[in-house]
N, C-alpha and C positions, 0 to 999 in steps of 0.2 A: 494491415487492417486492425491488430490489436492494439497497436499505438494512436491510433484515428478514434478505436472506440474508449477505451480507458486513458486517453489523456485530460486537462484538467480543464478542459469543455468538450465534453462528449457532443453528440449529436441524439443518445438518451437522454439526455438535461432537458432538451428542446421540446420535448412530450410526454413529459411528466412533472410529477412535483417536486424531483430531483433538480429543477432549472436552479433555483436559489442554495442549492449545497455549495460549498465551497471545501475543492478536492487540493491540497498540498502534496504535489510531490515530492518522493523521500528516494535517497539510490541506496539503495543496501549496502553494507558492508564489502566489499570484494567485488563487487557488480560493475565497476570502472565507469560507462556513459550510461550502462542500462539500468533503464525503470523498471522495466516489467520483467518479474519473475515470469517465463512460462514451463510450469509444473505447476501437479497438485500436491498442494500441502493442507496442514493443519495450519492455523495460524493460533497466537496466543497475544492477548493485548492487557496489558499490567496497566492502570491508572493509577495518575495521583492523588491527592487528597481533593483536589480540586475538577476532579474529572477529564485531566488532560491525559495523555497517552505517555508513559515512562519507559514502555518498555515495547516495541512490538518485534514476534522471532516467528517466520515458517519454520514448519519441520514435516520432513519429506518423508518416504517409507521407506528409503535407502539408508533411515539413520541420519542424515545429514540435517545441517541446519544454517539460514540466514537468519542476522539480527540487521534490524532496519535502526537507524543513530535517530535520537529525540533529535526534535526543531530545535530551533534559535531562539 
């Protein structure tokens, strides 16, 4: 079910003003086929000068940490 609702047409898009976002899937670091982190994290998001995303990394309460790789 969390792959149905946060994939990159949810069925929230459909009833809200979320329909026109446009969601880019990213697979983490280490994550092999999976999208979806399921854990709570912190997340941290570094922009560029231009407002695009340079850096994004969870970090969990275990200490641990994923970085997600910039687009193309």
């Amino acid at each position: 079910m969390d792959r149905w609702l946060y994939s990159s047409d949810p069925p929230l898009n459909w009833l809200t003003r979320r329909r026109r976002m446009r969601i880019r899937a990213r697979r983490p670091f280490g994550a092999g086929h999976s999208r979806l982190v399921n854990r709570s994290a912190v997340d941290q998001l570094i922009l560029d000068a231009d407002g695009r995303p340079s850096r994004i990394n969870l970090y969990f309460a275990n200490g641990g940490s994923i970085e997600f790789p910039p687009l193309k």
